[in-house]
N, C-alpha and C positions, 0 to 999 in steps of 0.2 A: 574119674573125677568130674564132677559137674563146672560149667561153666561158674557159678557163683564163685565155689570153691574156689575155684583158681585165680579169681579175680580176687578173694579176699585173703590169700596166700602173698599175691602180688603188694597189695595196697598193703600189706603186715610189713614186709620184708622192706617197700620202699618208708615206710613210714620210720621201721629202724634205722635205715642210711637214711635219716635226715633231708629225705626230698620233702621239696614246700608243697609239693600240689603232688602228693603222695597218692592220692583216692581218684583223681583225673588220669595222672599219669598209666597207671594201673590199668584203667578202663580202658585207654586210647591204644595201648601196648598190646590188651586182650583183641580187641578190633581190628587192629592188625596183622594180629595174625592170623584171626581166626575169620575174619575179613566179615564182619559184623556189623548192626547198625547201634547206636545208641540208647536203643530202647530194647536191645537182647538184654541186656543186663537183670532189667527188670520182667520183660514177661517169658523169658526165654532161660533165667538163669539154672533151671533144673538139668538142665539138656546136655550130654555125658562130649567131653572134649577128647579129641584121637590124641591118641598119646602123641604122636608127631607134632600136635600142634602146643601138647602139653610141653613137652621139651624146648618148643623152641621159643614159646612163652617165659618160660625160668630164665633162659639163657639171657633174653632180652632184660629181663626185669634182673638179672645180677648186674649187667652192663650197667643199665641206668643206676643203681645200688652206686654205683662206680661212678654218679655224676657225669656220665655222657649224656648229653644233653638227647632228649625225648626224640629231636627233629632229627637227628646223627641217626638214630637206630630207624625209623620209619626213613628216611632219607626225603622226606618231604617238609612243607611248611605251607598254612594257611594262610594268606595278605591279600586283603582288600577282594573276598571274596573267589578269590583265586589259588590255584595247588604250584607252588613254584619247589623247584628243586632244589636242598641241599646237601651241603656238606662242610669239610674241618676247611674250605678255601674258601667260604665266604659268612658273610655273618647273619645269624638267620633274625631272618625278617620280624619286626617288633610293630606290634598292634598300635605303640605310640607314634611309629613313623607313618601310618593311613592317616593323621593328622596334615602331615607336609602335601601327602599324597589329595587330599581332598581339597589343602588350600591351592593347591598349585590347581585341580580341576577347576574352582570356582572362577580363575582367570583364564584359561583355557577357551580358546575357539579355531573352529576348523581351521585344518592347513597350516594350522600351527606346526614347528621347529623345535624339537626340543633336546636339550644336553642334560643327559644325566651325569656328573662329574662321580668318580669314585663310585661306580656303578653297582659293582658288588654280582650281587645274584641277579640285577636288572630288576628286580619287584619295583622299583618306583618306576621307573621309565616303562617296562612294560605294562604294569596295570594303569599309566596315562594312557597311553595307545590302544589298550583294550576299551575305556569306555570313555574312547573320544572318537570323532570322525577324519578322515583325510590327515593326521597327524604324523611326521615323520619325527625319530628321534636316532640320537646317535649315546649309546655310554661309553664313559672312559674311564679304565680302570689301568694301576701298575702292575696289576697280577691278571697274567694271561691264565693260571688256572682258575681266578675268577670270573675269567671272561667265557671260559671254555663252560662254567654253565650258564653263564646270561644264556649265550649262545642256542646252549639247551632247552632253558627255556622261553627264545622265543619261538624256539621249533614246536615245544608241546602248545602254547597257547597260537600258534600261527599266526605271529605274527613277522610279516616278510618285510613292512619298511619301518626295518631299524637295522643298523649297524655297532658294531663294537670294535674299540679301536684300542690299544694294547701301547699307553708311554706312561710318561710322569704329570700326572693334570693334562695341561692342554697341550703337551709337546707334542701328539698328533692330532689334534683338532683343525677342522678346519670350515670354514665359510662364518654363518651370522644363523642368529639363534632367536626366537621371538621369548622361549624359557631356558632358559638354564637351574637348573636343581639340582642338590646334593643333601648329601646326608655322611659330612666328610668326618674321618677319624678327629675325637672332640675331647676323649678323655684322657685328664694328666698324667703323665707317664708317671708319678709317684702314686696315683692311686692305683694303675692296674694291678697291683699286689693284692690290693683290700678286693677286688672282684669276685663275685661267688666263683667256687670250682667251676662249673660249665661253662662260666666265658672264660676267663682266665688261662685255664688248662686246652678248650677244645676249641676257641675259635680264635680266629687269624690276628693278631695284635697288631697286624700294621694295619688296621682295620679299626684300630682300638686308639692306634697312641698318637694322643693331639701333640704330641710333646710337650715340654715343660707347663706353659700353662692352657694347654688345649686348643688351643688358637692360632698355630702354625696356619693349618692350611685354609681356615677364614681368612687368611690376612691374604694369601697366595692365589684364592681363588678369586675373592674381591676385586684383588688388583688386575687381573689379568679377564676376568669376565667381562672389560667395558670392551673389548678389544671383538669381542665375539656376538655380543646382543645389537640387535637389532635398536633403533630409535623405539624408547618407550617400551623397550623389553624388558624383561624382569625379574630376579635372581632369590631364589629362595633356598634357605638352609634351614634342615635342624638343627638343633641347640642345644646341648646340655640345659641343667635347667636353673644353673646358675650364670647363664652366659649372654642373655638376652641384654642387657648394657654395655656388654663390650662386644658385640657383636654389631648392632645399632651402630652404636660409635666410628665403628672401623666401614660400615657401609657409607655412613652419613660424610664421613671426612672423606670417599672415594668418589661423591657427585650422583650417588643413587637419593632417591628423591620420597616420600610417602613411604619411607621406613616402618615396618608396621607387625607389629608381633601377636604371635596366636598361642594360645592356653591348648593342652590337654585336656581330657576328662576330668584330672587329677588336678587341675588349676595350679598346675606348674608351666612355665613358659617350655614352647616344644618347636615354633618353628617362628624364624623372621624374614623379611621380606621386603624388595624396596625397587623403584620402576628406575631405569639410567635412560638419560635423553641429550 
């Protein structure tokens, strides 16, 4: 069977199971296995695939059939440029979150301190420290199997000063912080039902659930961030993209100061921000 063939066997069968990005998927699943570039498809797609690779193509493309998210099957994920590792214990990294991630760079200067809260797979904290100078950072997560891949990946990207530290928020944090960042659990625990198969079914929900009105742990972090920032430090989250008023709100009544909110691509509100002094 020719490379096309199989790639338009795959994009058939995902298009029947109702995947949205059916024809990418497809492509990216073929490249993986067959360990390919982007432009095989097109001047390469005559060129006869080994069976072994045919098989293990199918196997892939029922899985994701099955709504296992694309990133579960490659075990990877693309952010800000970079190959971060995942899996079903941490939430994979979202194009809207390089938002947070670039406004936090634009305040960003050497030697800088920085807390990533609810760290996850470490993509925001480590992509600061990759394309920042003399920067140290520490993440904290409740879930030591998501810590065990930050871990991992700050082995593949190498980088050595940062740490991870394994409580509840800041129950092991310690010293003063010039940024603090997070990207903490936001969404209502009545909606996680309404969430496509691939979040809902495969990835971590305590990762997901703001509780009741998604706002739990903005209010937790808030309050307990003055304790750790530096004079004129400065605390950024994303946001749901309904939540940029009551998140404002709950920074402004805690003495953070030039409260200050950034749009997506999508001109939905995606990340807020504010200096404590």
């Amino acid at each position: 069977m020719t490379y096309r063939e199989l790639y338009e066997i795959g994009k058939s069968r995902l298009t029947q199971a109702g995947i949205e990005e059916a024809a990418l998927d497809a492509r990216l699943l073929l490249e993986f296995v067959c360990r390919t570039a982007r432009n095989d498809l097109l001047v390469h797609g005559d060129r006869a695939v080994e069976a072994e690779q045919e098989s293990a193509y199918r196997e892939l493309i029922g899985r994701r059939s099955a709504h296992i998210p694309l990133q579960h099957l490659t075990g990877v994920s693309e952010f800000m440029g970079l190959e971060f590792m995942v899996n079903e214990d941490v939430l994979i990294p979202r194009q809207d979150t390089e938002i947070l991630v670039e406004e936090v760079m634009r305040n960003l200067h050497d030697g800088f301190r920085i807390l990533d809260m609810c760290t996850g797979s470490g993509c925001i904290l480590l992509s600061l420290l990759h394309y920042s100078n003399d920067c140290s950072g520490v993440g904290a997560d409740i879930s030591e199997k998501a810590l065990e891949v930050a871990r991992r990946n700050a082995q593949n990207l190498n980088e050595t000063n940062v740490s991870f530290v394994n409580g509840d928020l800041f129950e092991k944090v310690e010293g003063k912080f010039e940024i603090i960042v997070s990207n903490p659990p936001y969404i209502r625990t009545g909606v996680i039902p309404t969430l496509m198969e691939e979040v809902r079914l495969h990835e971590p929900v305590a990762a997901l659930d703001g509780l009741a009105d998604g706002l739990h742990f903005y209010r937790e972090i808030v309050k307990e961030s003055k304790k750790y920032l530096c004079g004129g430090g400065q605390l950024f989250f994303e946001i749901g993209y309904d939540q940029r008023e009551a998140v404002t709100a709950l920074m402004e009544q805690a003495g953070f100061r030039d409260v200050t909110a950034v749009q997506d691509y999508a001109g939905l509100d995606r990340v807020v921000y504010g200096s404590f002094y």
